[in-house]
Chimera marker file (.cmm) of the C-alpha trace (Angstrom):
<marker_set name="trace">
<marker id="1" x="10.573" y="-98.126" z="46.649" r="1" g="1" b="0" radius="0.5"/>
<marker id="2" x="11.978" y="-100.222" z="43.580" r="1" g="1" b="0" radius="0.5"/>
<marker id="3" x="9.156" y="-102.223" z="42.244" r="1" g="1" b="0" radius="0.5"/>
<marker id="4" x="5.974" y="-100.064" z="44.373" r="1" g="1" b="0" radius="0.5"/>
<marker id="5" x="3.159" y="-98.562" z="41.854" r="1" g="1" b="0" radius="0.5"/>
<marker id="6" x="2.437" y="-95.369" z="41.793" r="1" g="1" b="0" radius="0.5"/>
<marker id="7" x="-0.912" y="-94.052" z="40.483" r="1" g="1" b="0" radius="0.5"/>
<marker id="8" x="-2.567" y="-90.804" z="39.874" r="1" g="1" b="0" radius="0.5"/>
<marker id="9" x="-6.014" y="-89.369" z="38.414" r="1" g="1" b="0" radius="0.5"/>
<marker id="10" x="-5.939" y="-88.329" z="34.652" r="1" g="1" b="0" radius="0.5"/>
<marker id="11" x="-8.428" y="-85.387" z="34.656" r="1" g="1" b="0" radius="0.5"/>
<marker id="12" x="-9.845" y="-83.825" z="31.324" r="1" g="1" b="0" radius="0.5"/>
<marker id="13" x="-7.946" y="-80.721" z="29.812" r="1" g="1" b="0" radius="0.5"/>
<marker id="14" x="-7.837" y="-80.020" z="26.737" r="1" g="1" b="0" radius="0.5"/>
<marker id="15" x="-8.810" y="-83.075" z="25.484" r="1" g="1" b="0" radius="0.5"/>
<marker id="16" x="-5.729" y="-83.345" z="23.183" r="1" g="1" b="0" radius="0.5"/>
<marker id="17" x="-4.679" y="-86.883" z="25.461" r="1" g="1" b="0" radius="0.5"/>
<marker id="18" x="-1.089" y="-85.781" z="24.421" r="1" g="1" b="0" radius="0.5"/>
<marker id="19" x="1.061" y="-87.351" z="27.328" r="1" g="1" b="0" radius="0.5"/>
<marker id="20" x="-1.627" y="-89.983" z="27.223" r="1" g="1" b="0" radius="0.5"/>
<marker id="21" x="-0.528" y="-90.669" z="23.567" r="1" g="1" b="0" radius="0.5"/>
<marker id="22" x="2.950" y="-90.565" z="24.702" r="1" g="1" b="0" radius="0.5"/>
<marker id="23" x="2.619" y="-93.295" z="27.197" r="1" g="1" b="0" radius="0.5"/>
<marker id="24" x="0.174" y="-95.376" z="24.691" r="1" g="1" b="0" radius="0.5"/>
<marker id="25" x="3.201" y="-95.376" z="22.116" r="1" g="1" b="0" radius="0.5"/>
<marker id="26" x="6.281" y="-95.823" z="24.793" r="1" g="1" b="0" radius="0.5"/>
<marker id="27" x="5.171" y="-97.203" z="27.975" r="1" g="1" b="0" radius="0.5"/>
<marker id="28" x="9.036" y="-95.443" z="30.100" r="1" g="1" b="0" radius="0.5"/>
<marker id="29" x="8.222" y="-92.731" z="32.680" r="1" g="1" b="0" radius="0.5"/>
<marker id="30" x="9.720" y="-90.567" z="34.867" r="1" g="1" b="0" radius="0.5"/>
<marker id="31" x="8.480" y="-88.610" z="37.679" r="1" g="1" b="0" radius="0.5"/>
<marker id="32" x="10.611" y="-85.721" z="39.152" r="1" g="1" b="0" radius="0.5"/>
<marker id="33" x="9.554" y="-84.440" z="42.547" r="1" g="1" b="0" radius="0.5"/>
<marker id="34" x="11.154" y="-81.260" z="44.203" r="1" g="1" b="0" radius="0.5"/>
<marker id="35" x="10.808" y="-79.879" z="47.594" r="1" g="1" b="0" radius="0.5"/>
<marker id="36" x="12.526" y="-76.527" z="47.120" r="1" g="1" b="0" radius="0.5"/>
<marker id="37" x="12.307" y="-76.051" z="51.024" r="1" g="1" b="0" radius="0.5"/>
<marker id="38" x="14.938" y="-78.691" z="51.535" r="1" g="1" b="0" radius="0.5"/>
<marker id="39" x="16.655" y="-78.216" z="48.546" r="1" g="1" b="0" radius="0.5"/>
<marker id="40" x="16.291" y="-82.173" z="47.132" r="1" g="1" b="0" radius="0.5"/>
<marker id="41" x="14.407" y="-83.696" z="44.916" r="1" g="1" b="0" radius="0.5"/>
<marker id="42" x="12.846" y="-87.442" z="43.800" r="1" g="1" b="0" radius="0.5"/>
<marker id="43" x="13.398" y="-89.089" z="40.424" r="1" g="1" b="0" radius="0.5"/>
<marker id="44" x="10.779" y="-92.228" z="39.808" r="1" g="1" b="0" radius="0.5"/>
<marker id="45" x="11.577" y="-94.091" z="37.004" r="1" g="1" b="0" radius="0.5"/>
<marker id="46" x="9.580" y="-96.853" z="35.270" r="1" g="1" b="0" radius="0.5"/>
<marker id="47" x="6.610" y="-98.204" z="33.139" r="1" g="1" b="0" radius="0.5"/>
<marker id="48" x="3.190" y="-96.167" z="32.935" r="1" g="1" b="0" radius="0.5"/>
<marker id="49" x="-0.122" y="-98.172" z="32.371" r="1" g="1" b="0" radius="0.5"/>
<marker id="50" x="-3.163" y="-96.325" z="31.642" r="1" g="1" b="0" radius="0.5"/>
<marker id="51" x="-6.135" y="-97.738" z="33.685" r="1" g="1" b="0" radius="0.5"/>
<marker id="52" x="-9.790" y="-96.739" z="34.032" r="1" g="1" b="0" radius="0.5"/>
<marker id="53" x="-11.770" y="-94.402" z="36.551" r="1" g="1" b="0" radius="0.5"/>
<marker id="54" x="-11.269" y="-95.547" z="40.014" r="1" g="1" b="0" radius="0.5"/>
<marker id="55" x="-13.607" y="-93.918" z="43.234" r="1" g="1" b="0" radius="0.5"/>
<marker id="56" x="-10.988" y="-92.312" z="44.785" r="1" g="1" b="0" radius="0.5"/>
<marker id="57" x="-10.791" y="-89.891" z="42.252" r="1" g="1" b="0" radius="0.5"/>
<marker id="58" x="-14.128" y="-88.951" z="41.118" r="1" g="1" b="0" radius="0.5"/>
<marker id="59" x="-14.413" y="-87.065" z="37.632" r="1" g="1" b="0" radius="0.5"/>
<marker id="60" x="-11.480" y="-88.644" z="36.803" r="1" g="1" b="0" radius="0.5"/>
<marker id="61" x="-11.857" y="-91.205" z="33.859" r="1" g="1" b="0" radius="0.5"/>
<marker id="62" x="-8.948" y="-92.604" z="33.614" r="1" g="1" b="0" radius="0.5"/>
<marker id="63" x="-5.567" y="-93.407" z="35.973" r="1" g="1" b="0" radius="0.5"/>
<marker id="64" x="-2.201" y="-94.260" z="35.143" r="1" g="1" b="0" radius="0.5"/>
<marker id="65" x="-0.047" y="-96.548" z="37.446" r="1" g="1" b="0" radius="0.5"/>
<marker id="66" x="3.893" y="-96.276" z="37.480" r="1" g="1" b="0" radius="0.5"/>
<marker id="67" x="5.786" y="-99.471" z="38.290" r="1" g="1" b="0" radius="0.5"/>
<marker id="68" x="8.657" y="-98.173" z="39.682" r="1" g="1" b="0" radius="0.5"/>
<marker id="69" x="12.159" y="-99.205" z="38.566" r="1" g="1" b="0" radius="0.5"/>
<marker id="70" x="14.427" y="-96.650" z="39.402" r="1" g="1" b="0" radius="0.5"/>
<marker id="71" x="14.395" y="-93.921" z="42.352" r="1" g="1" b="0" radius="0.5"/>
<marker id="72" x="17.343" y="-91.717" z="42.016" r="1" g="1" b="0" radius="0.5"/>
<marker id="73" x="17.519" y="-88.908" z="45.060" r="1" g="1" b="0" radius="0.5"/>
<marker id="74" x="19.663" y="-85.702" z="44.989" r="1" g="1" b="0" radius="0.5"/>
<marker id="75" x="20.442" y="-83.193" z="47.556" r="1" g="1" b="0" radius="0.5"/>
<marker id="76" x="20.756" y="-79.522" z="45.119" r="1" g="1" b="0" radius="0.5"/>
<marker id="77" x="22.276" y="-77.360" z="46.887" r="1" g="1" b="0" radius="0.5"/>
<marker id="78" x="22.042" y="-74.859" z="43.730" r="1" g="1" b="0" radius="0.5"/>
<marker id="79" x="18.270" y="-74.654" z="43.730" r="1" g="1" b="0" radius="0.5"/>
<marker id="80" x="17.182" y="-71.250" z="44.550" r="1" g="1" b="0" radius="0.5"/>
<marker id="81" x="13.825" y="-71.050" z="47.238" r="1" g="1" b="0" radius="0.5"/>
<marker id="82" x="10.548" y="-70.524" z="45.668" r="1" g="1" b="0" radius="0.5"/>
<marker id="83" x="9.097" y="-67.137" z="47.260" r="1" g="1" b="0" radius="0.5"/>
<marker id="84" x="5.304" y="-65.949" z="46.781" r="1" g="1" b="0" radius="0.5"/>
<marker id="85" x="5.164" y="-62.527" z="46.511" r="1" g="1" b="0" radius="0.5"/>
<marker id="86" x="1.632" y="-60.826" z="45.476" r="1" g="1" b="0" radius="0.5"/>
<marker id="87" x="1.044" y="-59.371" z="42.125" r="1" g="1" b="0" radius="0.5"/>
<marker id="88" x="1.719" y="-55.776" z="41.928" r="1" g="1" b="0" radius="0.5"/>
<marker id="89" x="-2.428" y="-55.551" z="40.951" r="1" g="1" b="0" radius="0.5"/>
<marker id="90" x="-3.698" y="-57.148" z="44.139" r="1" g="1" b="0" radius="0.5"/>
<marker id="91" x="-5.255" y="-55.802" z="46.365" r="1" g="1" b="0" radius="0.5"/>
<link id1="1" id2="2" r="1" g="1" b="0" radius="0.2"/>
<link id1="2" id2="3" r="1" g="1" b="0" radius="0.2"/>
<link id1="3" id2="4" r="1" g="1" b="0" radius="0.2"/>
<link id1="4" id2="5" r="1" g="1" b="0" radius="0.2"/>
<link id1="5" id2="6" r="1" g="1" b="0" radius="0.2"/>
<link id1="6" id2="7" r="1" g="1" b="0" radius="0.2"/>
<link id1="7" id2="8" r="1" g="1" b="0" radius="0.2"/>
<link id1="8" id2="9" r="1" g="1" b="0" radius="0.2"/>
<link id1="9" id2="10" r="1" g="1" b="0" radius="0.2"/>
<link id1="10" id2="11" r="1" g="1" b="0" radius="0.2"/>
<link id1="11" id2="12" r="1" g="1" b="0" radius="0.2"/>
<link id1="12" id2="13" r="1" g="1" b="0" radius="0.2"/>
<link id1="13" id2="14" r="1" g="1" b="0" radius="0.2"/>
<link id1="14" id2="15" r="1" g="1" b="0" radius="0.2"/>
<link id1="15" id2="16" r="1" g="1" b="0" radius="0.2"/>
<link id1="16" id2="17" r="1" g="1" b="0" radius="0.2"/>
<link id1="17" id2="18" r="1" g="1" b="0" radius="0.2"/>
<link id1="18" id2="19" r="1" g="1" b="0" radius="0.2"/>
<link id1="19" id2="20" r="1" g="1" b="0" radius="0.2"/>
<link id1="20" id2="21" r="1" g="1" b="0" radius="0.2"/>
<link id1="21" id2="22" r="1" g="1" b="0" radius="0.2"/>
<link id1="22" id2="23" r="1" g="1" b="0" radius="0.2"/>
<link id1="23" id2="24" r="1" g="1" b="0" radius="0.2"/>
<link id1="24" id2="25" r="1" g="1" b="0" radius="0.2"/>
<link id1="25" id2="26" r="1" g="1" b="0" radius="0.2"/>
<link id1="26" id2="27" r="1" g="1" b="0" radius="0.2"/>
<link id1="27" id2="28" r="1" g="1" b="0" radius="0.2"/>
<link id1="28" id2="29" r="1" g="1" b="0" radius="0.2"/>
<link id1="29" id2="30" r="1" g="1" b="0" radius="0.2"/>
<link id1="30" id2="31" r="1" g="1" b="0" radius="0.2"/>
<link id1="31" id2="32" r="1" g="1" b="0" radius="0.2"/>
<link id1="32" id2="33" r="1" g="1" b="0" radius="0.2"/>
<link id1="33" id2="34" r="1" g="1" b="0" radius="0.2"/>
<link id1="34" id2="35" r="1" g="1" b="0" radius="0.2"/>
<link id1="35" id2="36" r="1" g="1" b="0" radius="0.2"/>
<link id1="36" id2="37" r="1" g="1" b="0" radius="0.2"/>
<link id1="37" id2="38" r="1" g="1" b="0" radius="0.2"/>
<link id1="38" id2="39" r="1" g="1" b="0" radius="0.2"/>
<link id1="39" id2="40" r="1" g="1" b="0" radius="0.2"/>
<link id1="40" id2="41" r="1" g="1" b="0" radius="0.2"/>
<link id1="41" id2="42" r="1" g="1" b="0" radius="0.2"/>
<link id1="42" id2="43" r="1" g="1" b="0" radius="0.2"/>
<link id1="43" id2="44" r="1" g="1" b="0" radius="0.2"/>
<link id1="44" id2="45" r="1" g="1" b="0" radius="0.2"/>
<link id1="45" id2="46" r="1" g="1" b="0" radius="0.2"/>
<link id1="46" id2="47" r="1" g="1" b="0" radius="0.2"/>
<link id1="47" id2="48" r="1" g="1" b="0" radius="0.2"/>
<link id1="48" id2="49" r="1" g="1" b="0" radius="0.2"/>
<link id1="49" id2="50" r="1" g="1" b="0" radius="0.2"/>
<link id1="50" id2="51" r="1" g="1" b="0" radius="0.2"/>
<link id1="51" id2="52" r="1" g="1" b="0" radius="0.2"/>
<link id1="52" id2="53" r="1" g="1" b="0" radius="0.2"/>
<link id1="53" id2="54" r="1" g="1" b="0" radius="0.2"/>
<link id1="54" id2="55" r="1" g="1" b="0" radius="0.2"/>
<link id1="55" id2="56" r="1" g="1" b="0" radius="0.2"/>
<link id1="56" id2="57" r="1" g="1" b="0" radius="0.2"/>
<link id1="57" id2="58" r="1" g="1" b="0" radius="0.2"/>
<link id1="58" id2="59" r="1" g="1" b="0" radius="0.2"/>
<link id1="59" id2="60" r="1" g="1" b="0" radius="0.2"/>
<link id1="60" id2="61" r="1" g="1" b="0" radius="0.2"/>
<link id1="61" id2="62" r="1" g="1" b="0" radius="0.2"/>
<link id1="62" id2="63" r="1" g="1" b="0" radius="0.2"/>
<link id1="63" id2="64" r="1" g="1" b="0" radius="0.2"/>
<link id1="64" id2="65" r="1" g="1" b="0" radius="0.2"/>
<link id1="65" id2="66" r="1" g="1" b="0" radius="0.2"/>
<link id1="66" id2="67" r="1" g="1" b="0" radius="0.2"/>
<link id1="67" id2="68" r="1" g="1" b="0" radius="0.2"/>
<link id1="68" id2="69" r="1" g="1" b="0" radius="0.2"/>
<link id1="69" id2="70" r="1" g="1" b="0" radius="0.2"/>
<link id1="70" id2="71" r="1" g="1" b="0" radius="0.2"/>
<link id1="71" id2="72" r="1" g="1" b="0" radius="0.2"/>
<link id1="72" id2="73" r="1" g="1" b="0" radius="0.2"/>
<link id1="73" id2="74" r="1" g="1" b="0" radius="0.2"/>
<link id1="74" id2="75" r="1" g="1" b="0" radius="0.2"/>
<link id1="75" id2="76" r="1" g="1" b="0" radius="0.2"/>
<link id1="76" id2="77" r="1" g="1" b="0" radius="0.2"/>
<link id1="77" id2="78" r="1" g="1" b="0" radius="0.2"/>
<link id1="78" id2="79" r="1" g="1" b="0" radius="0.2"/>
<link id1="79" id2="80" r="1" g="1" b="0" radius="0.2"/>
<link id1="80" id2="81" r="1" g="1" b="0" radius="0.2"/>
<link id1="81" id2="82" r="1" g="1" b="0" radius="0.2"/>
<link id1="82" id2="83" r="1" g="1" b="0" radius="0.2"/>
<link id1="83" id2="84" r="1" g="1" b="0" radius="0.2"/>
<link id1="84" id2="85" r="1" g="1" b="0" radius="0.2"/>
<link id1="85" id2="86" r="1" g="1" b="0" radius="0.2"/>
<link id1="86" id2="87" r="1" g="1" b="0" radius="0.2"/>
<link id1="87" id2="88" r="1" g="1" b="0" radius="0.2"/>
<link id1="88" id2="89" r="1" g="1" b="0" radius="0.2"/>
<link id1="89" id2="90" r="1" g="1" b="0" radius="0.2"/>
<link id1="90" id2="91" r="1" g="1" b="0" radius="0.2"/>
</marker_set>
């Protein structure tokens, strides 16, 4: 996966554009994905650019694409199983 691009919507929040800023002022990324299920997870490393609106993701006005340098996968055995359980005030 070493040199693919990753990208992915940048939807309005609060409108504070602080991550946003972050990437603007140092361009290095990372990306951690966990599936608790299997107990691994997915470390992207790389270089963000921030990009315009693009139709895939409507209301979305801008992207940012991550050219990936580094993937780093772990097994952790340690991480604990993430269980839903329903507030005590549903009902």
């Amino acid at each position: 996966m070493q040199g693919a691009e990753v990208v992915f919507p940048d939807y309005p929040g609060n409108n504070l554009f602080n991550t946003l800023g972050n990437l603007i002022e140092c361009d290095a990324i990372a990306l951690l994905f966990v599936d608790f299920d299997a107990r691994r997870s997915v470390l992207l490393q790389g270089r963000a650019r921030i990009g315009g609106a693009l139709p895939d993701w409507p209301g979305a006005p801008r992207s940012v694409a991550v050219c990936v340098e580094l993937v780093s996968e772990r097994d952790e055995p340690g991480l604990p199983r993430l269980v839903w359980k329903e507030p005590p005030c549903a009902s």
